[in-house]
MISEKE-16864 format. One record per atom (N, C-alpha, C): residue in one letter; x, y, z; atom name. Coordinates in Angstrom, 1 decimal, padded with zeros to 4 digits, always signed. Layout:
<atoms>
<A,<X,Y,Z>,CA>;
...
</atoms>
This chain:
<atoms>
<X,<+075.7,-034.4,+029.5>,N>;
<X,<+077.1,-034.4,+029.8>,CA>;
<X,<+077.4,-035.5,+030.8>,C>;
<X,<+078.4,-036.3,+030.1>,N>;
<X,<+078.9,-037.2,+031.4>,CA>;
<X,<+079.9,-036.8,+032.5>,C>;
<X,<+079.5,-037.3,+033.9>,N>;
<X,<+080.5,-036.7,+034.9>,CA>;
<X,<+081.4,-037.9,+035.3>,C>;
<X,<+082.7,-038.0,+035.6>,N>;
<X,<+083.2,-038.9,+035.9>,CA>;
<X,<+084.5,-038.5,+037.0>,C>;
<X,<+084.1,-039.0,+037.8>,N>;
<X,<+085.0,-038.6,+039.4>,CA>;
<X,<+086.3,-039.1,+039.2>,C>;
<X,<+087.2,-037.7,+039.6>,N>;
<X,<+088.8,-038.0,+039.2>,CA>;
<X,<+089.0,-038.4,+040.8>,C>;
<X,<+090.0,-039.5,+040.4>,N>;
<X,<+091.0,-039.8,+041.4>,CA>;
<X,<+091.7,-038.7,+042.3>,C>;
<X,<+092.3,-039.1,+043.4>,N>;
<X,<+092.9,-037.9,+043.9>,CA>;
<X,<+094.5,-037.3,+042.7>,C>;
<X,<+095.1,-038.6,+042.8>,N>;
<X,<+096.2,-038.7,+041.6>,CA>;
<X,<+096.0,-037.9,+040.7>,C>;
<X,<+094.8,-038.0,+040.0>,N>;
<X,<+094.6,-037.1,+038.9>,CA>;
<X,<+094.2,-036.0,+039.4>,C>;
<X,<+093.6,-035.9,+040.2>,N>;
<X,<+093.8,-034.3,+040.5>,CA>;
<X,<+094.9,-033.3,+041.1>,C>;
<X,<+095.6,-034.3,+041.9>,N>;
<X,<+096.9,-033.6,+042.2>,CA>;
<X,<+097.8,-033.7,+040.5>,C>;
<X,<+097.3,-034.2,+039.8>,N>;
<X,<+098.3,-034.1,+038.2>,CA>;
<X,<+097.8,-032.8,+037.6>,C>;
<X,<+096.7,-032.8,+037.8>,N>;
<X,<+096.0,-031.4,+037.1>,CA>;
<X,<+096.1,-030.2,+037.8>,C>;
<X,<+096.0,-030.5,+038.8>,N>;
<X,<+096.6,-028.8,+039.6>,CA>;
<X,<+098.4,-028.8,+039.1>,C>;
<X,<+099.0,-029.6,+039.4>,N>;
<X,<+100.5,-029.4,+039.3>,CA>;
<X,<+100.5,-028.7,+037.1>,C>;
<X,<+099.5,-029.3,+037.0>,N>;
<X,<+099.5,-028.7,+035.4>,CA>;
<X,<+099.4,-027.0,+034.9>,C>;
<X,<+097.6,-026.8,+035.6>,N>;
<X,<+097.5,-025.7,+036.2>,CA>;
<X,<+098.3,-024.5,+036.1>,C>;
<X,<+098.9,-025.3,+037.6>,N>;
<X,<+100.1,-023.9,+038.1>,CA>;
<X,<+101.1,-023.8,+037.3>,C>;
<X,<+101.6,-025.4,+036.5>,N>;
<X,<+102.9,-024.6,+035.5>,CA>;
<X,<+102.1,-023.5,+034.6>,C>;
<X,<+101.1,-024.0,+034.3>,N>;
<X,<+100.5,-023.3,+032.8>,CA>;
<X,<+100.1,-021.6,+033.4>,C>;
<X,<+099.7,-021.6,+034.6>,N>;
<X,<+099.9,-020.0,+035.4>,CA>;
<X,<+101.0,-019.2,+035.3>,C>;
<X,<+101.9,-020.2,+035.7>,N>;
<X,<+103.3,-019.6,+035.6>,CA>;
<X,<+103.9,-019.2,+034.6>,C>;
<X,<+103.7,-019.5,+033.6>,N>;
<X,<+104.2,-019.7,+032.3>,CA>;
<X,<+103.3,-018.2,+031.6>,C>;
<X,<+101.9,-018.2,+032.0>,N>;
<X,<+101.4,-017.2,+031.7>,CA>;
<X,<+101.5,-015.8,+032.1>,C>;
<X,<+102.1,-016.1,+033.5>,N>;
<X,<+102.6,-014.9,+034.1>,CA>;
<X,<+103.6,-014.2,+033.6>,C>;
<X,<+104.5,-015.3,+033.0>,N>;
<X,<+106.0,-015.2,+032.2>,CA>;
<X,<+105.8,-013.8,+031.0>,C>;
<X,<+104.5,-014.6,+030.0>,N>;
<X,<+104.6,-014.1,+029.1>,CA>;
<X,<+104.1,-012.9,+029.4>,C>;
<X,<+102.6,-012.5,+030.2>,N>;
<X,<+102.4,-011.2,+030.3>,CA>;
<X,<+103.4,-010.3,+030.6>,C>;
<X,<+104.5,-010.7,+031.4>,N>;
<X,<+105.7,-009.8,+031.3>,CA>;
<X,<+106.4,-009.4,+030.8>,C>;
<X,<+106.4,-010.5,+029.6>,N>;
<X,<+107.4,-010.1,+028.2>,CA>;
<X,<+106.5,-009.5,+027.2>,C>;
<X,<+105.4,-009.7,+027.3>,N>;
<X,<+104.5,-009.0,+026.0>,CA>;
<X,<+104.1,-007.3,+026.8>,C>;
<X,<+104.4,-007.2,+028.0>,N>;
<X,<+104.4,-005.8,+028.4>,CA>;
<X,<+105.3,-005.2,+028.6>,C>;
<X,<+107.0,-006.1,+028.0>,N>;
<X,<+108.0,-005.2,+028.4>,CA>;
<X,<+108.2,-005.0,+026.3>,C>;
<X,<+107.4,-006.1,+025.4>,N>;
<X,<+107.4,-005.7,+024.1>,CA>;
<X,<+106.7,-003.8,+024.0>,C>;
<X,<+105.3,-003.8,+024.5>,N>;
<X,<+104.6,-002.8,+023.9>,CA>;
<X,<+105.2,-001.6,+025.0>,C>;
<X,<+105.9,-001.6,+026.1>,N>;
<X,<+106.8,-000.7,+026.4>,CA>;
<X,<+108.0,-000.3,+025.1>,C>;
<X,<+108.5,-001.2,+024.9>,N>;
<X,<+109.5,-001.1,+023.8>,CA>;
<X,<+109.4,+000.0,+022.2>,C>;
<X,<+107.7,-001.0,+022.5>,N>;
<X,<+107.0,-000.4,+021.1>,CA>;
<X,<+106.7,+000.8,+021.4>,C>;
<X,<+106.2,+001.6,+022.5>,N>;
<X,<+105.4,+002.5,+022.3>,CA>;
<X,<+106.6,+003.7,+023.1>,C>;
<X,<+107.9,+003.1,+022.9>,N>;
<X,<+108.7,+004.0,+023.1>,CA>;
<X,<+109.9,+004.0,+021.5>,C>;
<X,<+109.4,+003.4,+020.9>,N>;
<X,<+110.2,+003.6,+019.4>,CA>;
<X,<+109.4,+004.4,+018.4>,C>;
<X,<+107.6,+004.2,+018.8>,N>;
<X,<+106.8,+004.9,+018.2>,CA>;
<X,<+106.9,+006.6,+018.0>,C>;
<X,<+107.3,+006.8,+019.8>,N>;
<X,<+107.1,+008.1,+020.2>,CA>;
<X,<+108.4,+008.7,+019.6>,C>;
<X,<+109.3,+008.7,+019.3>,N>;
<X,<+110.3,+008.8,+018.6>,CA>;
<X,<+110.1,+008.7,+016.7>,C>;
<X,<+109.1,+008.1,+016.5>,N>;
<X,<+108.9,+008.1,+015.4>,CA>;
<X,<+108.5,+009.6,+014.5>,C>;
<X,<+109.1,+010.0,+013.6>,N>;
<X,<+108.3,+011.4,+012.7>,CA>;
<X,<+107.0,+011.4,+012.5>,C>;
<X,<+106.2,+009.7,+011.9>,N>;
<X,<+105.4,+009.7,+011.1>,CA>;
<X,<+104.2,+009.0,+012.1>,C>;
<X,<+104.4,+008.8,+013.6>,N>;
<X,<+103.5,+008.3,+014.6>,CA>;
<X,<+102.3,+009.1,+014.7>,C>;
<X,<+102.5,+010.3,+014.7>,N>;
<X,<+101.5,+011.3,+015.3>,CA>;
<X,<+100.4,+011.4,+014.1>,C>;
<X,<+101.0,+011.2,+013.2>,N>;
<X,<+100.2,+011.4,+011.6>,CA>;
<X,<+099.2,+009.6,+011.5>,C>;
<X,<+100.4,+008.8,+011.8>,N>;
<X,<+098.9,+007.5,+011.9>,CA>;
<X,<+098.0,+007.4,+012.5>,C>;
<X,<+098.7,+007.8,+013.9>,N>;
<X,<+097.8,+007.8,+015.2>,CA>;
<X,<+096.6,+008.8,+014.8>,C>;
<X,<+096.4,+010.1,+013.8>,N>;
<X,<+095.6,+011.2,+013.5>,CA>;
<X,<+094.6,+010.4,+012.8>,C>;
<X,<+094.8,+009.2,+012.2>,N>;
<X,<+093.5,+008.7,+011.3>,CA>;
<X,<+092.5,+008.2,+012.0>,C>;
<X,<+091.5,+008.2,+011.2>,N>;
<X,<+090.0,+008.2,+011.8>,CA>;
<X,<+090.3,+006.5,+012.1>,C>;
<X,<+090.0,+006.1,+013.1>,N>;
<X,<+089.9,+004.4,+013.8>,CA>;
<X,<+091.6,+003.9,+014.2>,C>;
<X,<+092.5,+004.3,+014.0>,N>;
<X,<+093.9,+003.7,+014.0>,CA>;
<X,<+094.0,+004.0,+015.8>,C>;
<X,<+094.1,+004.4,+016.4>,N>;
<X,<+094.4,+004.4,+017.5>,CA>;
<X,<+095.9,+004.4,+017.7>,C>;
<X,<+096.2,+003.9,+019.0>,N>;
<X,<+097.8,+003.6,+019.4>,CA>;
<X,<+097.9,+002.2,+018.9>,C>;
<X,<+097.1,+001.0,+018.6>,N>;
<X,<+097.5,-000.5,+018.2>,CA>;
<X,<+097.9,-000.1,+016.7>,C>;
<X,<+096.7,+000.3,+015.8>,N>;
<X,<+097.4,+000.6,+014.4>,CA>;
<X,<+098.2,+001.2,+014.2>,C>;
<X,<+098.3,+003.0,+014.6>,N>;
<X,<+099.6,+003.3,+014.4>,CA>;
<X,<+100.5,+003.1,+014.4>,C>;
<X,<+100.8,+002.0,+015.5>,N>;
<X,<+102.0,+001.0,+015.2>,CA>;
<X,<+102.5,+000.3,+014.3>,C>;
<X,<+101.3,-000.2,+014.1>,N>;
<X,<+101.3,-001.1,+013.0>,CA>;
<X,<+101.5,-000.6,+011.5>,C>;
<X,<+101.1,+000.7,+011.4>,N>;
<X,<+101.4,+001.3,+010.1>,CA>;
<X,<+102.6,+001.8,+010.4>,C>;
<X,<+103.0,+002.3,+011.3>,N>;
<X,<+104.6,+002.5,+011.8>,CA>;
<X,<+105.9,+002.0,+011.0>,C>;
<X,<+105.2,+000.7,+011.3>,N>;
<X,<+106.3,-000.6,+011.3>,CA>;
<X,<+105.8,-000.8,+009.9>,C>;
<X,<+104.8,-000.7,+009.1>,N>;
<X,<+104.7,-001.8,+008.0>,CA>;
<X,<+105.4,-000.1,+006.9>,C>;
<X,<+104.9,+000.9,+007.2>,N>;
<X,<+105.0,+001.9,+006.0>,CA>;
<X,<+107.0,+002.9,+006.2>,C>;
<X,<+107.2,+002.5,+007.7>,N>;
<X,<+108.4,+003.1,+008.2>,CA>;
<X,<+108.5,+004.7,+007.7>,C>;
<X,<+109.6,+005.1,+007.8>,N>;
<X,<+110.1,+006.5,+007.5>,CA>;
<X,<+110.3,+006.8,+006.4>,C>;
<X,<+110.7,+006.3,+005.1>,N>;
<X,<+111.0,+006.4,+003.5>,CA>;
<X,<+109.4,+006.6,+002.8>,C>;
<X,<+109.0,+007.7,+002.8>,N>;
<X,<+107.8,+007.8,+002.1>,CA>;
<X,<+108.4,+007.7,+000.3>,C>;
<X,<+109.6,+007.8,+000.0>,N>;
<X,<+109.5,+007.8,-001.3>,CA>;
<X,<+109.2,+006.5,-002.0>,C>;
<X,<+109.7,+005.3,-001.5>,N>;
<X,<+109.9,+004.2,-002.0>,CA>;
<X,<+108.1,+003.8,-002.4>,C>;
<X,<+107.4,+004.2,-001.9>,N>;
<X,<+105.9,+003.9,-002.4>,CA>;
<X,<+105.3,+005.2,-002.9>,C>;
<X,<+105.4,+004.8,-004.1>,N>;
<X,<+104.5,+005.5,-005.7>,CA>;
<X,<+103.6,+005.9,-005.2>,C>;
<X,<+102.3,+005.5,-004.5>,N>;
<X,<+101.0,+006.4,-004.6>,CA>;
<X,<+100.1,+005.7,-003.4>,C>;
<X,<+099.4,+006.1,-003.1>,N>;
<X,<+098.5,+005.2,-001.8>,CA>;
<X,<+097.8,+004.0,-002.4>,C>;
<X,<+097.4,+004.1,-003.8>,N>;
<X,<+097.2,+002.8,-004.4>,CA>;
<X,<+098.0,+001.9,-004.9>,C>;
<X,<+098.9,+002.2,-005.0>,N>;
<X,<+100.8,+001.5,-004.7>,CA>;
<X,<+100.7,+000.8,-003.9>,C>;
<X,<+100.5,+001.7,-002.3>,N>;
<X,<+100.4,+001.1,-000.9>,CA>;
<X,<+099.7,+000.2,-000.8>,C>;
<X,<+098.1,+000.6,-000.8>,N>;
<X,<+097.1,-000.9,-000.7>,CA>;
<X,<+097.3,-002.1,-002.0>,C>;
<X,<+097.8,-001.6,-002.6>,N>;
<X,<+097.7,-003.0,-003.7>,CA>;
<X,<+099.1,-004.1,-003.2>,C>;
<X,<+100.1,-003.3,-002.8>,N>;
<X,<+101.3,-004.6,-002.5>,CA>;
<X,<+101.0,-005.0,-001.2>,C>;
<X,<+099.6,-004.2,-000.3>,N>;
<X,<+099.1,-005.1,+001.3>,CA>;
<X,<+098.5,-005.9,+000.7>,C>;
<X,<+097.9,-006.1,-000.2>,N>;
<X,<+096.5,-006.9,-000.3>,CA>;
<X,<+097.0,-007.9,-001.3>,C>;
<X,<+098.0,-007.9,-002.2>,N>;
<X,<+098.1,-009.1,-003.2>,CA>;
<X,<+099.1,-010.1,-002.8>,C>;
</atoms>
């Protein structure tokens, strides 16, 4: 590996880089934690939450996710192999 000695310039460019890219990250953890607040308060309100959350490996991330993808209308899908075939094609 080659080493090659930054100027001061360049290093004062790279810190000032740095800290936007910190900041920016700080930003978003606060919006991706005020999303899964959001989420995990539309869940709990949901009928069919407690029932995804009940399957073997789904946890709180998938139940969501089946939440959102299967919603509240159980009639609109014919059969569970209805279900997996229009996820997968």
């Amino acid at each position: 590996m080659s080493y090659t000695q930054l100027t001061r310039e360049q290093n004062y460019q790279i810190y000032a880089l740095m800290k936007a890219l910190c900041a920016q990250l700080k930003a978003m953890l606060s919006v991706i934690r005020e999303f899964d607040r959001q989420i995990a308060e539309v869940c709990a309100g949901h009928e069919n939450y407690e029932l995804f959350k009940s399957l073997p490996g789904a946890g709180e991330v998938y139940a969501s996710r089946l939440t959102a993808a299967l919603g509240s209308d159980r009639r609109r899908w014919q059969s569970a192999g209805w279900v997996s075939s229009s996820w997968f094609s």
